[in-house]
KEBA-54427 format. One record per atom (N, C-alpha, C): x negated, y negated, z. Coordinates in steps of 0.2 Angstrom, whole numbers, padded with zeros to 4 digits, always signed. Layout:
N
XYZ;...
//
This chain:
260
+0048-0842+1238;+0045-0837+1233;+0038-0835+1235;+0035-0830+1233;+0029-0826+1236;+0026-0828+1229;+0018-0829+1233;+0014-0829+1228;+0010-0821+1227;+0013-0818+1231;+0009-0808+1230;+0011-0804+1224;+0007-0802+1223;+0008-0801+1213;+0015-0795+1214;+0020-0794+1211;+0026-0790+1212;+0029-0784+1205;+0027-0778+1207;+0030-0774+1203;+0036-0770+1203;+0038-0769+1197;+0046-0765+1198;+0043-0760+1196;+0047-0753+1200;+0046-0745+1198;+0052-0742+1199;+0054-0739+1192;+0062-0739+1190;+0058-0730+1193;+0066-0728+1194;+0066-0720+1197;+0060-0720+1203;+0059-0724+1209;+0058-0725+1216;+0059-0724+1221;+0063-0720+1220;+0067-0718+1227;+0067-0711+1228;+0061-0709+1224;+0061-0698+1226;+0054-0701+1222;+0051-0693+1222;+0045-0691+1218;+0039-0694+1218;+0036-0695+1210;+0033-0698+1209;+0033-0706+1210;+0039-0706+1209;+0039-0716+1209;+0039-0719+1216;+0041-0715+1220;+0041-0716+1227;+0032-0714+1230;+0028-0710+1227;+0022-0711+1225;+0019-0716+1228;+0022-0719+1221;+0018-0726+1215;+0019-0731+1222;+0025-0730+1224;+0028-0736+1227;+0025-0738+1234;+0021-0731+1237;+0016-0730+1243;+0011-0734+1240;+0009-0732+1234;+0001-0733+1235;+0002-0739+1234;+0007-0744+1229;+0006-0751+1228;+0007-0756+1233;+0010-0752+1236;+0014-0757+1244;+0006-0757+1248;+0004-0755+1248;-0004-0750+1251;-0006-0755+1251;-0009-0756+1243;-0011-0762+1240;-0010-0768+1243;-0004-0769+1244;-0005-0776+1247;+0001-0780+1240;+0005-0775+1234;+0008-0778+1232;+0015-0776+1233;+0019-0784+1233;+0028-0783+1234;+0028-0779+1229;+0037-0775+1232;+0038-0769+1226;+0046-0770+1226;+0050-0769+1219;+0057-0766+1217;+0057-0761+1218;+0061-0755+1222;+0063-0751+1220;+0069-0750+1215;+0070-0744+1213;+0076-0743+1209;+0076-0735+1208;+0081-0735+1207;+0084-0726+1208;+0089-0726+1210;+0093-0718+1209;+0099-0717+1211;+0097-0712+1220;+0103-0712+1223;+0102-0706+1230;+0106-0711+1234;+0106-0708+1241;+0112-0710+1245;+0110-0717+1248;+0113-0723+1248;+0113-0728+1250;+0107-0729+1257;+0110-0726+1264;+0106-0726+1267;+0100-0724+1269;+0101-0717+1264;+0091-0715+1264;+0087-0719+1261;+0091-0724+1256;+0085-0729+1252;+0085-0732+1256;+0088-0736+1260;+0088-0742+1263;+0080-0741+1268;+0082-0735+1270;+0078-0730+1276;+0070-0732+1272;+0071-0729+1266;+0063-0730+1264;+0062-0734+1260;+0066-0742+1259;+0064-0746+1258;+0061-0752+1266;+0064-0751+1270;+0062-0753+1276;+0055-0752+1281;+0055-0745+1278;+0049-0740+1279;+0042-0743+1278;+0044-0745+1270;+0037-0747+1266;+0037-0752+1269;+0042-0757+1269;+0039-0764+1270;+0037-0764+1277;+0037-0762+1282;+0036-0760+1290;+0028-0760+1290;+0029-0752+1286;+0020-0749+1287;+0013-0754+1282;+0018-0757+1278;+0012-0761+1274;+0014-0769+1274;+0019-0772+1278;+0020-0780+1279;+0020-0780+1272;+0021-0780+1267;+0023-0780+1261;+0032-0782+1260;+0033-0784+1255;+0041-0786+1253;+0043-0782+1249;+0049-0777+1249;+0050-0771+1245;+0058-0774+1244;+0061-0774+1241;+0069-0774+1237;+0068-0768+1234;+0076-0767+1233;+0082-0763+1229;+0087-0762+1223;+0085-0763+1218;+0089-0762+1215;+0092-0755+1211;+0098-0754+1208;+0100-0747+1208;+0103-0750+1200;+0098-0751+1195;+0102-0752+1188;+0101-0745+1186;+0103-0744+1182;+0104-0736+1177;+0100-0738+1173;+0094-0734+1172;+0090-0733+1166;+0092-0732+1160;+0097-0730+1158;+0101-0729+1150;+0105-0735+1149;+0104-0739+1154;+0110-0745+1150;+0104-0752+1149;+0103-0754+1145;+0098-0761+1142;+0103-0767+1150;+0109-0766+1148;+0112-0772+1154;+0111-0771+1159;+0109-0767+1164;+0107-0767+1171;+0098-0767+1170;+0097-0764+1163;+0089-0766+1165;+0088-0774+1166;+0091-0778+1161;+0091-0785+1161;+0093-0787+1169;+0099-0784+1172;+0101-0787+1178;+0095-0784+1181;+0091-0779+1183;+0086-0777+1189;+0081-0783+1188;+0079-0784+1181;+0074-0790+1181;+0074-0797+1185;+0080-0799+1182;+0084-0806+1184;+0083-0804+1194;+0085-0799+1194;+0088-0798+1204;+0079-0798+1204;+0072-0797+1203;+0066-0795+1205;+0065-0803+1205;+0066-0807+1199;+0063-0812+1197;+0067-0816+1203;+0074-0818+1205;+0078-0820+1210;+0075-0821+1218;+0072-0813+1219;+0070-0812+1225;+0064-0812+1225;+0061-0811+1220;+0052-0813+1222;+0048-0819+1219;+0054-0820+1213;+0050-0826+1210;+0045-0825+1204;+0045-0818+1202;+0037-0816+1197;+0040-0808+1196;+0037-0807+1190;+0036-0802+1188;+0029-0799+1187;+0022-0796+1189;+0018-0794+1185;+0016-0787+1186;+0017-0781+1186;+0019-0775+1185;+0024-0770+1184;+0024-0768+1179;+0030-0763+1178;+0027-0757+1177;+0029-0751+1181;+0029-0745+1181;+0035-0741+1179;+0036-0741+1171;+0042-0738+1171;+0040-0730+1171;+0046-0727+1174;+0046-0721+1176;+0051-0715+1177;+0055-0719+1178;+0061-0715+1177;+0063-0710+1170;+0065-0704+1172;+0065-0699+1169;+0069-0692+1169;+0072-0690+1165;+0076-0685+1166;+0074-0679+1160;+0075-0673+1161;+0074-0666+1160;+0080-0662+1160;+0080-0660+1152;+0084-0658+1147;+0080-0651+1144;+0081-0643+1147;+0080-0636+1144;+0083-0635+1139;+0083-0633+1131;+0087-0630+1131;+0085-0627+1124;+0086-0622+1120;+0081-0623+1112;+0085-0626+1107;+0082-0627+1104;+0082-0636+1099;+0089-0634+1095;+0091-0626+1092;+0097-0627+1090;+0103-0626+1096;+0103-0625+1101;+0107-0625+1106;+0109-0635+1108;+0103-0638+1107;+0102-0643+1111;+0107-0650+1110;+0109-0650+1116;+0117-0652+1115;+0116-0659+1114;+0118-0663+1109;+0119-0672+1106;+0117-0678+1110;+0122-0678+1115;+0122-0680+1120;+0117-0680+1126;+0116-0674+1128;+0109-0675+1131;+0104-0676+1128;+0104-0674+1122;+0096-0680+1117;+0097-0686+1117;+0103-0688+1115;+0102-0696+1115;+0102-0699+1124;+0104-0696+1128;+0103-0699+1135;+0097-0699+1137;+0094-0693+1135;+0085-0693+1136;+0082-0699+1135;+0082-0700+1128;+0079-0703+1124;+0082-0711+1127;+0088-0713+1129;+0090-0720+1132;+0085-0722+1138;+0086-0715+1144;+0082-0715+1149;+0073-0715+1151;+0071-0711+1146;+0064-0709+1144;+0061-0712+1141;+0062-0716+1135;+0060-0718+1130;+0061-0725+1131;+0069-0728+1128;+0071-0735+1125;+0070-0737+1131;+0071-0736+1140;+0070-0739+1145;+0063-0742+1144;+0058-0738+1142;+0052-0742+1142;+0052-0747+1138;+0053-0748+1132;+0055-0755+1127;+0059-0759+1132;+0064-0759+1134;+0067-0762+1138;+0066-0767+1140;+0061-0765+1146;+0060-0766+1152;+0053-0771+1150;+0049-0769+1146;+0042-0771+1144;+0044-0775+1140;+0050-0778+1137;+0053-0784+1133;+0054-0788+1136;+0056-0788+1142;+0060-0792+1145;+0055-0795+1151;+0049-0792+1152;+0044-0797+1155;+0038-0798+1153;+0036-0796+1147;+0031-0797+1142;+0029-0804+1142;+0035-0809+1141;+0034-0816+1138;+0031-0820+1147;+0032-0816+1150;+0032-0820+1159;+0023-0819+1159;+0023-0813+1157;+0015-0809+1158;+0011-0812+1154;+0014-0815+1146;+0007-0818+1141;+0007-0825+1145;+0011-0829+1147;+0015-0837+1150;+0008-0836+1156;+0007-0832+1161;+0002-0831+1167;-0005-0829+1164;-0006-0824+1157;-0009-0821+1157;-0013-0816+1160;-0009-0812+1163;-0010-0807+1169;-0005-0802+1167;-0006-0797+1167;-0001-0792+1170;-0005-0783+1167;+0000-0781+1171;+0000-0772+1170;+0007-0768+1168;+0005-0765+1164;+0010-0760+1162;+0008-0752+1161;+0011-0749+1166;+0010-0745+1168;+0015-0735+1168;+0013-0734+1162;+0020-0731+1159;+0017-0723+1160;+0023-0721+1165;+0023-0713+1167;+0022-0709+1162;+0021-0705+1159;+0022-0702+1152;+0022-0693+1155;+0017-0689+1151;+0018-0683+1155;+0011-0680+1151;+0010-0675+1153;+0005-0669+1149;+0009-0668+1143;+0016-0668+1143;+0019-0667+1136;+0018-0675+1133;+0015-0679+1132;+0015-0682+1128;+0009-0682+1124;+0005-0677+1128;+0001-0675+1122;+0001-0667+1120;+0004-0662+1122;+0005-0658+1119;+0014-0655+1121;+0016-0649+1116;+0021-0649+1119;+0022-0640+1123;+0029-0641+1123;+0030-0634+1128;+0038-0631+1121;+0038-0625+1124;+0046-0622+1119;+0051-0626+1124;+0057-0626+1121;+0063-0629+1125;+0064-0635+1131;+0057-0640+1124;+0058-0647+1128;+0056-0651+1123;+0062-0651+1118;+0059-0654+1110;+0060-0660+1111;+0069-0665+1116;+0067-0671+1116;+0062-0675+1123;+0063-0670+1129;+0057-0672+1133;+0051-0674+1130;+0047-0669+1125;+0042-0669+1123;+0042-0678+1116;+0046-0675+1113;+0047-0681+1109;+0047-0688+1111;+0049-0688+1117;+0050-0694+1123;+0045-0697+1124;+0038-0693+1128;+0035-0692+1130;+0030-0697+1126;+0029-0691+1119;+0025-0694+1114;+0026-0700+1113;+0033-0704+1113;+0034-0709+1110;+0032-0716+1114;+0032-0714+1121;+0030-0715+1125;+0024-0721+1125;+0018-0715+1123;+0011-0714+1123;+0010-0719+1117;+0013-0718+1113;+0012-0725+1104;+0015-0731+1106;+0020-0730+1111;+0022-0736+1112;+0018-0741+1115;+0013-0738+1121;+0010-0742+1125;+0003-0743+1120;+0001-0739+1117;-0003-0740+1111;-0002-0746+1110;+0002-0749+1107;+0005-0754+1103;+0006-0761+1107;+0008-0757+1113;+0009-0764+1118;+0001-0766+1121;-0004-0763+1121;-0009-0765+1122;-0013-0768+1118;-0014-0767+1114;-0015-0773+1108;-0013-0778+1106;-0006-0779+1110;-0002-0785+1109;-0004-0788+1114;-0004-0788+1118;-0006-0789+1126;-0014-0791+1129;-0019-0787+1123;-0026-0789+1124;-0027-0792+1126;-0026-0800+1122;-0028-0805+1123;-0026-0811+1127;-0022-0805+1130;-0018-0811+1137;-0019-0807+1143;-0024-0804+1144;-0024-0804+1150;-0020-0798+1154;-0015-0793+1148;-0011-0788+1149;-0015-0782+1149;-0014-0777+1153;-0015-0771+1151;-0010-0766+1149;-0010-0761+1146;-0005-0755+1145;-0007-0749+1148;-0007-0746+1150;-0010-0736+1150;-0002-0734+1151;-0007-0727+1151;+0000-0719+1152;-0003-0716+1156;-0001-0714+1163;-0003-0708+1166;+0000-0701+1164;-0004-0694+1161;+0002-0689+1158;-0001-0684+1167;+0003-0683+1170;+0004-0680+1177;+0005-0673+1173;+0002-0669+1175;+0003-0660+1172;+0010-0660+1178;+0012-0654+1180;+0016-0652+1185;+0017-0654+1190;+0021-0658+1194;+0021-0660+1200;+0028-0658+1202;+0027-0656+1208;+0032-0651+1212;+0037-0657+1216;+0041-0661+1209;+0045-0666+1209;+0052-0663+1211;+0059-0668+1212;+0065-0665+1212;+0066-0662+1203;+0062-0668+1200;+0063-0667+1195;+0061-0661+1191;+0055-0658+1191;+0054-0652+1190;+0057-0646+1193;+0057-0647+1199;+0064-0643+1204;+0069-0641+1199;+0072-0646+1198;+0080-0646+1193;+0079-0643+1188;+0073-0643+1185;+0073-0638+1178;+0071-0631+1179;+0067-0629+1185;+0066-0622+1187;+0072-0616+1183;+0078-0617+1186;+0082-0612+1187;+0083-0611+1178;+0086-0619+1175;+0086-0619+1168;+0081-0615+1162;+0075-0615+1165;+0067-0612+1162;+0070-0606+1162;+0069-0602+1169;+0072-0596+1170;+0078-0592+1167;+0084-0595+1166;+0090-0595+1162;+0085-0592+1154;+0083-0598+1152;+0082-0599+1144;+0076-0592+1141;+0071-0592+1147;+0066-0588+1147;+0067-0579+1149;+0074-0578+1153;+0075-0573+1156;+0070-0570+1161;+0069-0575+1166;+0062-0571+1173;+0065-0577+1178;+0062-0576+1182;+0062-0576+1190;+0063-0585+1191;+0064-0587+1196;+0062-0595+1197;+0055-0595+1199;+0054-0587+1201;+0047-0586+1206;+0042-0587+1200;+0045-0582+1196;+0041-0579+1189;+0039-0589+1185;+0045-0593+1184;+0044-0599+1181;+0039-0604+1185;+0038-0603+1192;+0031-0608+1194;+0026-0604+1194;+0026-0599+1193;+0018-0594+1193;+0018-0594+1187;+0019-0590+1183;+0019-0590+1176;+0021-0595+1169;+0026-0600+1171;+0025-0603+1164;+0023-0612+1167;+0023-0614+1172;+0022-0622+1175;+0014-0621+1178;+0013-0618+1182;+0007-0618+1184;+0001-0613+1179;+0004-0608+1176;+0000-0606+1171;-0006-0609+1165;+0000-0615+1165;-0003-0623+1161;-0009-0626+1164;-0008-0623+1170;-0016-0631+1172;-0021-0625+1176;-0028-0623+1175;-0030-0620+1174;-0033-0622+1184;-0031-0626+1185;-0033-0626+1195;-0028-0622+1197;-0023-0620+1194;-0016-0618+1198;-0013-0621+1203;-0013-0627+1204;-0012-0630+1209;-0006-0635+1205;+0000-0639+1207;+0002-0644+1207;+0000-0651+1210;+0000-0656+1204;-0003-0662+1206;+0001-0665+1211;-0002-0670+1215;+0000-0673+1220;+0003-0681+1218;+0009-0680+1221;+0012-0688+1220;+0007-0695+1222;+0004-0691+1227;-0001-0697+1231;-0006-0698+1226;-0009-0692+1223;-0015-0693+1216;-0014-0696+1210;-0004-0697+1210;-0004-0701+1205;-0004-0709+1206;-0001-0710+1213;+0000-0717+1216;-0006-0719+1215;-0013-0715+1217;-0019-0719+1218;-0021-0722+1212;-0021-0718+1204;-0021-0719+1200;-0019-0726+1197;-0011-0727+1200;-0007-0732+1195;-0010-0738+1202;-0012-0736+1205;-0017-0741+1210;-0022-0745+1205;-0025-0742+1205;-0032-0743+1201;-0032-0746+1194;-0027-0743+1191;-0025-0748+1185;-0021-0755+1185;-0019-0756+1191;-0017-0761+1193;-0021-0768+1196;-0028-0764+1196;-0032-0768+1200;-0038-0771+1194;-0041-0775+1197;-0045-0780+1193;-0051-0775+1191;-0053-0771+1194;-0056-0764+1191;-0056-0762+1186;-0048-0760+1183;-0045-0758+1178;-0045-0764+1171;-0047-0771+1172;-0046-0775+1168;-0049-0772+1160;-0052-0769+1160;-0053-0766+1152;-0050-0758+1151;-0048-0756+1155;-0045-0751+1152;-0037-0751+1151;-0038-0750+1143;-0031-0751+1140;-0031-0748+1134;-0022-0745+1134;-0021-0742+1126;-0023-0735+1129;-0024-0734+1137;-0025-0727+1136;-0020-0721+1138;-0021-0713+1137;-0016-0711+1140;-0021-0705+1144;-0019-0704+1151;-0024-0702+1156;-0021-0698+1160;-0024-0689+1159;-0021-0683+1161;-0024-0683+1169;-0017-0681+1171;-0020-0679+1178;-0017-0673+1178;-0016-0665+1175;-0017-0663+1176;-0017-0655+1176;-0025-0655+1180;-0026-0648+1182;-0031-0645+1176;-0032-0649+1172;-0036-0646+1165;-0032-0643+1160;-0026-0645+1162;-0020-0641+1155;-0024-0645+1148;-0024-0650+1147;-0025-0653+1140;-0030-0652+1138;-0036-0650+1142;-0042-0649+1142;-0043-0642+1137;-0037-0639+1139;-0038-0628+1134;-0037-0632+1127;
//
């Protein structure tokens, strides 16, 4: 068993979380992957990280909407490395659609994935983190978890819930040596945002061209799209002993949207 501090990053194998998972390995800390995608590109870039940073990087592929595979990723993390002390939950799904359209089912999956995954996950290593009195929690959120957009009523709500949740868990965690934040990332030119392009355009009636000039990059007043590397440094540095007093917070990266 390692004694190298060891975080799990749910949604790790694309995007953002794939990010997180550079800049943590970077760091010098062991990492869980988790995510869904073809068996052997994960493997590809779980081998990758552990190569270029002599870091220890695992695999696991629980489903974020079922509480039992969260419990099993745990157990496989704690198994194989012996310790929990960061979770970056992050996995995340994107549902268009207007609120009387908005189909049941995909609000409660939202909500199992985006939301009750972070309760979840943050339940179930909480008591590891007061027991060390160390740890980090690191929870993705978005720019919509502080304001909202049209035709993203459970995204947005998710989001919000998100931002209260860590609120809550950072005061519970004060005095042990835990921390909480949120990073709210503006638009990052994710698979994830990818996938909603077309759905925007559909509900909006313009362009997919028209959807990143005018209604996604509109929002952040750089026009730029944030960088996945810009969020990795971030959940860097709040992982680090640097960070030891910032908590409870939720922190825009982007572009100056929150800022109008």
């Amino acid at each position: 068993m390692t004694e190298t501090k060891t975080a799990i990053i749910t949604g790790s194998t694309s995007g953002i979380g794939l990010g997180i998972a550079e800049a943590l390995t970077g760091a010098g800390y062991n990492v869980m992957l988790n995510g869904f995608g073809d068996a052997g590109e994960i493997e590809a870039i779980r081998a990758g990280l552990a190569k270029r940073t002599g870091t220890e990087v695992g695999y696991h592929g629980a489903d974020m909407s079922e509480p039992e595979e969260i419990a099993a990723l745990v157990d496989h993390t704690r198994s194989e490395f012996g310790r929990i002390d960061i979770v970056v939950p992050n996995a995340g799904i994107q549902v268009v659609s207007p609120v009387e359209d908005f189909p049941p089912e995909k609000w409660d999956l939202l909500m199992r994935i985006n939301l009750f995954s972070v309760f979840h996950l943050t339940r179930l290593v909480f008591p590891e983190m007061k027991a060390r009195k160390w740890g980090r929690i690191v929870c993705i959120a978005s720019a919509h978890g502080l304001v909202a957009s049209p035709y993203k009523s459970a995204y947005v709500a998710a989001k919000h819930g998100v931002i209260g949740f860590v609120k809550t868990v950072a005061l519970e965690g004060a005095t042990f040596g835990i921390t909480a934040n949120s990073i709210c990332p503006g638009y990052v030119l994710t698979p994830l945002v990818e996938k909603q392009i077309p759905d925007t355009a559909k509900a909006r009636g313009i362009t997919e061209e028209e959807v990143k000039r005018d209604v996604l990059l509109a929002a952040q007043p750089t026009k730029e799209f944030v960088g996945v590397e810009q969020i990795g440094a971030l959940a860097a540095f709040l992982c680090s002993d640097a960070a030891s007093q910032m908590t409870g917070t939720a922190l825009p990266v982007d572009g100056g949207w929150t800022a109008q």
